[in-house]
N, C-alpha and C positions, 0 to 999 in steps of 0.2 A: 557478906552473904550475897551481896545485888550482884557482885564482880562473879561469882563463881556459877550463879544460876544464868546470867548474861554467857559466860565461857560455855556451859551448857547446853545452851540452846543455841549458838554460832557451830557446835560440833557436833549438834543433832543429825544422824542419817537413819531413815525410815528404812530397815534391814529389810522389818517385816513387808512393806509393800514393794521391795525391791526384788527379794525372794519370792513374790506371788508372781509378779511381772517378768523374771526370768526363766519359771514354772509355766507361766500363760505361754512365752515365747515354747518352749520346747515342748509343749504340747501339740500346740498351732504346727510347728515345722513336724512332730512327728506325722499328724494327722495328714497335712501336704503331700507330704513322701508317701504315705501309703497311700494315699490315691493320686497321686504321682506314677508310682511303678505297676501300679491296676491298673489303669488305664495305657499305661505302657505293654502290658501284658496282654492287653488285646490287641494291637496290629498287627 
């Protein structure tokens, strides 16, 4: 049982805050770009 809880937690990956953090990213870039091309829309 130590062998396979040990294999378990060497092959741990946090989906959950990987998935938030790739959601933070493409939020942040959407939010950039639109006030990106606003501001481009004024000169």
């Amino acid at each position: 049982m130590g062998n396979k809880e040990t294999e378990h937690d060497e092959e741990f990956t946090p989906k959950g805050a990987l998935a938030f953090f790739i959601v933070l990213m493409v939020f942040f870039s959407v939010v950039w770009f639109a006030m990106y091309f606003e501001l481009l829309g004024r000169v």
